[in-house]
N, CA, C and O atoms as a GROMACS GRO file, in nm:
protein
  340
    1UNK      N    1  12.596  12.661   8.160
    1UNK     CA    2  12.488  12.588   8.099
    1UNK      C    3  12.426  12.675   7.990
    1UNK      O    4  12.413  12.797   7.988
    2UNK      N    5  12.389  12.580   7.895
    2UNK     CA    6  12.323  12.665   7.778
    2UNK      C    7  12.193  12.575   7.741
    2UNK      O    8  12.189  12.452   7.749
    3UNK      N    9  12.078  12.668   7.693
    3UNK     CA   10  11.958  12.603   7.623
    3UNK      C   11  11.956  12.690   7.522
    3UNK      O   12  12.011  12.794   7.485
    4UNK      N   13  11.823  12.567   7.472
    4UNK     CA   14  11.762  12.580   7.343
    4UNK      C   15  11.699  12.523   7.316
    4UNK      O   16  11.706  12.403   7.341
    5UNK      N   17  11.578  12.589   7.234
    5UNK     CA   18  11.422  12.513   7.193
    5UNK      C   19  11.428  12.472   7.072
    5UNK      O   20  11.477  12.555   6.996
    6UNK      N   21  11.388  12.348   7.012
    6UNK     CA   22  11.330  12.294   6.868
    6UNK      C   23  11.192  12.321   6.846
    6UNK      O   24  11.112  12.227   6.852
    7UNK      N   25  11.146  12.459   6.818
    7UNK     CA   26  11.057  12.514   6.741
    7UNK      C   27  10.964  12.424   6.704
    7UNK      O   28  10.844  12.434   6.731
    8UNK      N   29  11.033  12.305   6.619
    8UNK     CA   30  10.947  12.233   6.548
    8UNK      C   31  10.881  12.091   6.606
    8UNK      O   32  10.802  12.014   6.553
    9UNK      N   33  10.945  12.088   6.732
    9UNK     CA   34  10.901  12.031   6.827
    9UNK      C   35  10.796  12.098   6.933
    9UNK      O   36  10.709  12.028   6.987
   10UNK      N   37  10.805  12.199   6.953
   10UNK     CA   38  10.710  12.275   7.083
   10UNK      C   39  10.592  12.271   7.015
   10UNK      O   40  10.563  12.279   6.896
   11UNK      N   41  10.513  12.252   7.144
   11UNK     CA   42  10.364  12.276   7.157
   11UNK      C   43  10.300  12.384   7.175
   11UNK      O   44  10.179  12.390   7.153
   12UNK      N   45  10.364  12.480   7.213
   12UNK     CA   46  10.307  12.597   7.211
   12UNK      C   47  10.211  12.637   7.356
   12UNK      O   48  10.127  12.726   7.371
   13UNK      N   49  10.270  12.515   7.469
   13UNK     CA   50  10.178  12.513   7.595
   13UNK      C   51  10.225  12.632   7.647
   13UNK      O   52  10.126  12.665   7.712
   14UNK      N   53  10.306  12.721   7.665
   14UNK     CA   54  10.382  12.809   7.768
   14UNK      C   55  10.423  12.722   7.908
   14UNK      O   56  10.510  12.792   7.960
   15UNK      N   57  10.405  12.614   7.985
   15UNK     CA   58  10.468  12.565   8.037
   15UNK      C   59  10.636  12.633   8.115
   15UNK      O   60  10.663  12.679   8.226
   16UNK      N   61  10.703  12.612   8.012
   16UNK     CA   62  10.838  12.662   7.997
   16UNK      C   63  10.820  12.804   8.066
   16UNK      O   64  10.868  12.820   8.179
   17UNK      N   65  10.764  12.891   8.013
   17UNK     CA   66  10.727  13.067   8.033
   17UNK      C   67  10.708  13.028   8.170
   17UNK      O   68  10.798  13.057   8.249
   18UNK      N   69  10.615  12.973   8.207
   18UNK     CA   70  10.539  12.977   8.364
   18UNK      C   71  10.660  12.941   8.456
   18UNK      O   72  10.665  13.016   8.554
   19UNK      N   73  10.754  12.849   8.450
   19UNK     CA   74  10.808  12.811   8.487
   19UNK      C   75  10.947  12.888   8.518
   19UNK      O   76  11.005  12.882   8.626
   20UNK      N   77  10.998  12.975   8.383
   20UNK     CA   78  11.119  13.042   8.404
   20UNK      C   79  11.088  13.144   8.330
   20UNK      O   80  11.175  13.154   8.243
   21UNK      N   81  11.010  13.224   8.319
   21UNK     CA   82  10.998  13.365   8.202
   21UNK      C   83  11.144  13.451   8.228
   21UNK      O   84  11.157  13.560   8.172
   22UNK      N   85  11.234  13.407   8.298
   22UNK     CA   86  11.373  13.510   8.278
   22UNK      C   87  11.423  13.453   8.151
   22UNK      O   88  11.520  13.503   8.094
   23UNK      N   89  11.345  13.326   8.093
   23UNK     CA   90  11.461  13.223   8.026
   23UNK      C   91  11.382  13.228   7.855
   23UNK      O   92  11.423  13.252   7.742
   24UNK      N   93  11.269  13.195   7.907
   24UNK     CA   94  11.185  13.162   7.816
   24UNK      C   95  11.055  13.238   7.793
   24UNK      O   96  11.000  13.288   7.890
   25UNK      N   97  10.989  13.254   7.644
   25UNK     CA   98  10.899  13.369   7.658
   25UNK      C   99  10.817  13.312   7.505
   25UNK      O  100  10.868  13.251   7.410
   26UNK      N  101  10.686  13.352   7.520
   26UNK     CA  102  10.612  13.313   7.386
   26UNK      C  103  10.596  13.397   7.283
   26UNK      O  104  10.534  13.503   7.299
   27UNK      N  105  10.641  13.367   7.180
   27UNK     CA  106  10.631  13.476   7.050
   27UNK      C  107  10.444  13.466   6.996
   27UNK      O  108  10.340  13.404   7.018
   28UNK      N  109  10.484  13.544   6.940
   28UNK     CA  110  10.328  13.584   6.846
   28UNK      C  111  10.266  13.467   6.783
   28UNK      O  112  10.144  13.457   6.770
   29UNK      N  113  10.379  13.349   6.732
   29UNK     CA  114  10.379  13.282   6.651
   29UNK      C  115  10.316  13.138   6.752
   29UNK      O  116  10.282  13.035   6.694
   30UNK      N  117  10.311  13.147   6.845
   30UNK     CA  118  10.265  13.006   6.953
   30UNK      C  119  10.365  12.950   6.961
   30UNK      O  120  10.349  12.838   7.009
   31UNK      N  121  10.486  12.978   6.932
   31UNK     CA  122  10.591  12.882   6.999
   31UNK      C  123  10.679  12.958   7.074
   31UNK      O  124  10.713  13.073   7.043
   32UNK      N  125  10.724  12.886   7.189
   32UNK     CA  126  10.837  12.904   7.302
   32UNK      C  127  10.993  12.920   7.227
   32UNK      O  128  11.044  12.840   7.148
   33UNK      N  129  11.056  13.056   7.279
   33UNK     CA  130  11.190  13.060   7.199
   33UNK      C  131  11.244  13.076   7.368
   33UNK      O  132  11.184  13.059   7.474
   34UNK      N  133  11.407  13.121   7.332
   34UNK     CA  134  11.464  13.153   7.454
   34UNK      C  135  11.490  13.268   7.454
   34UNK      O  136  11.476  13.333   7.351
   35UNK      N  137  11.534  13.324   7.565
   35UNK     CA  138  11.640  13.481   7.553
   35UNK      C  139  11.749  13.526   7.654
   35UNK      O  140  11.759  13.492   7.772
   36UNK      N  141  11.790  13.569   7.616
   36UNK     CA  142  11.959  13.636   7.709
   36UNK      C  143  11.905  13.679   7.856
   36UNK      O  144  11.811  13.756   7.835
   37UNK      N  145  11.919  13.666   7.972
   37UNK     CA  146  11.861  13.749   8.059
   37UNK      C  147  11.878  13.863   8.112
   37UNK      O  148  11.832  13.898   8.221
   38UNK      N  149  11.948  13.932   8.038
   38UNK     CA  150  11.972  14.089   7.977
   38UNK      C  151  11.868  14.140   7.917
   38UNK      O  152  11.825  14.247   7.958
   39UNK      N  153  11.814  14.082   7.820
   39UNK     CA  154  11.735  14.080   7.701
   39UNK      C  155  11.547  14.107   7.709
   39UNK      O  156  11.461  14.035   7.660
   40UNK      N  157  11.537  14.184   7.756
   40UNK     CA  158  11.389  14.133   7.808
   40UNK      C  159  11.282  14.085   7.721
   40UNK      O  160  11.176  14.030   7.752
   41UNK      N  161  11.326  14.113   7.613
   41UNK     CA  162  11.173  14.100   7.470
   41UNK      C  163  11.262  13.970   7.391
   41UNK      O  164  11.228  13.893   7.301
   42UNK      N  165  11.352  13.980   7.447
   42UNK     CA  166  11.405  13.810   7.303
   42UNK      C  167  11.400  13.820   7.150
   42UNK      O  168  11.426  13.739   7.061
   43UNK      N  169  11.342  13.988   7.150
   43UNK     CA  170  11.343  13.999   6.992
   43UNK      C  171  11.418  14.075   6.922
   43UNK      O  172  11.505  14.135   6.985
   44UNK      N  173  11.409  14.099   6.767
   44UNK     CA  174  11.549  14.154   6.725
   44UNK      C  175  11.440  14.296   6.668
   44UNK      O  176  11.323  14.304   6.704
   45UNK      N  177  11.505  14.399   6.575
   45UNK     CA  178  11.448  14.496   6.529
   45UNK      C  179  11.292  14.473   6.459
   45UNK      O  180  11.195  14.549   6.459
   46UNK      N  181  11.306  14.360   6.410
   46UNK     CA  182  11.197  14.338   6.356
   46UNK      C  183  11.102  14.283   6.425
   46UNK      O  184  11.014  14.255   6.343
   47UNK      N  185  11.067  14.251   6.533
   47UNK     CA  186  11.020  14.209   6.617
   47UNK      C  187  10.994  14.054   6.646
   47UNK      O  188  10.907  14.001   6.715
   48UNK      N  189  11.121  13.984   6.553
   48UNK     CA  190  11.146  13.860   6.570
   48UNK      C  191  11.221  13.796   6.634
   48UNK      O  192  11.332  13.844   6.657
   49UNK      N  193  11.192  13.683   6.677
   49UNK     CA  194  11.292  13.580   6.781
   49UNK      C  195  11.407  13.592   6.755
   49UNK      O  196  11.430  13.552   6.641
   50UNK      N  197  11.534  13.645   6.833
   50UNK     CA  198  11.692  13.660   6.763
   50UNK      C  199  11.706  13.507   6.824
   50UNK      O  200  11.809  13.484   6.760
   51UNK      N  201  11.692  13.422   6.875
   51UNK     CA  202  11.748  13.308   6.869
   51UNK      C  203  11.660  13.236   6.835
   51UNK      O  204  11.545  13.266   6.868
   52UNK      N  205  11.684  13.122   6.762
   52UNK     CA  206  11.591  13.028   6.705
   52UNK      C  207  11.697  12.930   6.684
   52UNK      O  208  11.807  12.946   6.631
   53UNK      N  209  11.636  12.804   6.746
   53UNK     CA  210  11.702  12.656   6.726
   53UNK      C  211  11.829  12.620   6.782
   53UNK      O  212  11.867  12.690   6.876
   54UNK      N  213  11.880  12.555   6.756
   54UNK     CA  214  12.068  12.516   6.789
   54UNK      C  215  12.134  12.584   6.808
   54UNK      O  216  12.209  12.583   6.906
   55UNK      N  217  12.127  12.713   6.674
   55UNK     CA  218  12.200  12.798   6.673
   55UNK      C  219  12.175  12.908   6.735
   55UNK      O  220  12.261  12.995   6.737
   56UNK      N  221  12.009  12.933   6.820
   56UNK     CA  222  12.015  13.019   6.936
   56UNK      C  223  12.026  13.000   7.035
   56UNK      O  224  11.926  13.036   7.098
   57UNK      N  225  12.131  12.943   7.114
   57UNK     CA  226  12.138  12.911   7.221
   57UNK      C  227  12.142  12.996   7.360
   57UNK      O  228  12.229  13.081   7.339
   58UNK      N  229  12.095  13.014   7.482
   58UNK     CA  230  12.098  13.100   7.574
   58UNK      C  231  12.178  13.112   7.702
   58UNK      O  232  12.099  13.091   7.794
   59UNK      N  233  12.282  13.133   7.742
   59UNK     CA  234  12.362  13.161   7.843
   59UNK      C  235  12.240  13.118   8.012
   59UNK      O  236  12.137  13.185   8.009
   60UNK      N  237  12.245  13.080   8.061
   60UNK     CA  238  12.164  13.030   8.176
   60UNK      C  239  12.250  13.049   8.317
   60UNK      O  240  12.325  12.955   8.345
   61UNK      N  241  12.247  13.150   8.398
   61UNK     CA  242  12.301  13.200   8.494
   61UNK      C  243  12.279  13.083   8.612
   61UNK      O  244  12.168  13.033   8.628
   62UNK      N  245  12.387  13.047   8.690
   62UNK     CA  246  12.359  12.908   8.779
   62UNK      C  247  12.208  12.968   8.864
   62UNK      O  248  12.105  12.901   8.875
   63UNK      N  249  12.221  13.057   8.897
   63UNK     CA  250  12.074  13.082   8.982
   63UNK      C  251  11.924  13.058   8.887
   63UNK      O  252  11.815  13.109   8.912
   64UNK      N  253  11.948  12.994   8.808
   64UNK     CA  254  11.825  12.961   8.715
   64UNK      C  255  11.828  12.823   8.688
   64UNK      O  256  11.727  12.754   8.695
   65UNK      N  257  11.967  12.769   8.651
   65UNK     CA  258  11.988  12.620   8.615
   65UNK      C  259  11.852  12.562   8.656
   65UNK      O  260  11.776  12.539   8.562
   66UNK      N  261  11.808  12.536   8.778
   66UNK     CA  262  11.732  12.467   8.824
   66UNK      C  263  11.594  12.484   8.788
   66UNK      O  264  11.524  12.385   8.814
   67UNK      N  265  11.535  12.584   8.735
   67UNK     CA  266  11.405  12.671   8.700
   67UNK      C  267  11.446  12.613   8.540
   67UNK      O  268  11.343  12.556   8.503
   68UNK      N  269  11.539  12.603   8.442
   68UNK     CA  270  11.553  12.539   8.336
   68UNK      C  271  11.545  12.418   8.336
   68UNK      O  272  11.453  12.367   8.273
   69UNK      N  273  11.646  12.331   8.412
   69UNK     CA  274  11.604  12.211   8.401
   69UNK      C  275  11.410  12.146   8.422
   69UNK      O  276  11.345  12.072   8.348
   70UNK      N  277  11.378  12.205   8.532
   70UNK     CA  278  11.258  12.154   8.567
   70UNK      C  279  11.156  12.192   8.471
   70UNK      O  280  11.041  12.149   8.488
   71UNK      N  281  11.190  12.289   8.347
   71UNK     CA  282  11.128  12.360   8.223
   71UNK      C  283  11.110  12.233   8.134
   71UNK      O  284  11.004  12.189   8.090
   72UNK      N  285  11.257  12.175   8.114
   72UNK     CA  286  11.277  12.082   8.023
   72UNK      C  287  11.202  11.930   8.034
   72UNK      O  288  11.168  11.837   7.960
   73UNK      N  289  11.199  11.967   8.160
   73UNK     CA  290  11.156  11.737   8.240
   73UNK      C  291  11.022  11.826   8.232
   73UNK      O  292  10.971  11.770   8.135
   74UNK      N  293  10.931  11.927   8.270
   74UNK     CA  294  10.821  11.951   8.204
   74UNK      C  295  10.756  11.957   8.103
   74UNK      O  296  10.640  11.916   8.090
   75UNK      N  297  10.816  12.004   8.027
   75UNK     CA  298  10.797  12.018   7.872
   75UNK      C  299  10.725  11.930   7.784
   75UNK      O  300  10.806  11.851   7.736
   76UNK      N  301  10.591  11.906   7.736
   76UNK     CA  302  10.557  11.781   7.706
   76UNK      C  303  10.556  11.774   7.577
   76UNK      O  304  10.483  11.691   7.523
   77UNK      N  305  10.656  11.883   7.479
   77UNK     CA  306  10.675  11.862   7.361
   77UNK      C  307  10.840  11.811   7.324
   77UNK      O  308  10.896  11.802   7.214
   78UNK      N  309  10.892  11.782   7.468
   78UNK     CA  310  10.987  11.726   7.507
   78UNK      C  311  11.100  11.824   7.427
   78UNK      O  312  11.164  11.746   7.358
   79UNK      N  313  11.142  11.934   7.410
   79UNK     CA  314  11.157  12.055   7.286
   79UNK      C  315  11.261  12.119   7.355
   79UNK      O  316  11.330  12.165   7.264
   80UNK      N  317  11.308  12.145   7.450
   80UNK     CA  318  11.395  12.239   7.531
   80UNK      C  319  11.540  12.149   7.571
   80UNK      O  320  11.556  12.068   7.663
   81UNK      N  321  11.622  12.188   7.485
   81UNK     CA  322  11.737  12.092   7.494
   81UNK      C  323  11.873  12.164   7.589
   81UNK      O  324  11.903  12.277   7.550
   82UNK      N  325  11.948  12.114   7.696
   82UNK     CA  326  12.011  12.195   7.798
   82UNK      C  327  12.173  12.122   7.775
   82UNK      O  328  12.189  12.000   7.766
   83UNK      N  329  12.254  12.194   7.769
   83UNK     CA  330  12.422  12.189   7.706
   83UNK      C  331  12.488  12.236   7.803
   83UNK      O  332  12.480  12.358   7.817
   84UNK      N  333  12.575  12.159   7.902
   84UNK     CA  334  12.713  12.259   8.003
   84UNK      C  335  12.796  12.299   7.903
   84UNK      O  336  12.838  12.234   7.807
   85UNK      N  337  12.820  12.436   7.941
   85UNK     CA  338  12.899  12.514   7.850
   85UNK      C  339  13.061  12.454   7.892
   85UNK      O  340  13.160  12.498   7.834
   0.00000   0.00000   0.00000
């Protein structure tokens, strides 16, 4: 399984964070990105989101699936989109 947030959709509730912070985490900027769960900061050198949109998509370990999905049917910017790899 893979996710990913539309930026331009999120609300900026943290929701998502509360729910799965292995998965999901809030930038500086008020919006919810994703990250690797390797990854602990989700950010790149510059201290920006390395994944953003479609094209950042996040690897989701089956012991989380379920902590993602229930992210997404929460989500009330409806923003967190989930893909079987």
């Amino acid at each position: 399984m893979k996710v990913w947030i539309d930026q331009d959709l999120c609300t900026g509730g943290g929701l998502c964070v509360e729910i799965c912070p292995k998965i999901f985490y809030m930038h500086e900027d008020g919006l919810a990105y994703v990250k690797e769960t390797d990854d602990p900061t989700g950010l790149d050198d510059d201290g920006q989101p390395n994944r953003k949109m479609a094209e950042g998509t996040a690897n989701v370990p089956d012991k989380l699936a379920s902590d993602v999905i229930e992210a997404a049917e929460e989500c009330p910017g409806e923003c967190i989109f989930i893909s079987e790899s």
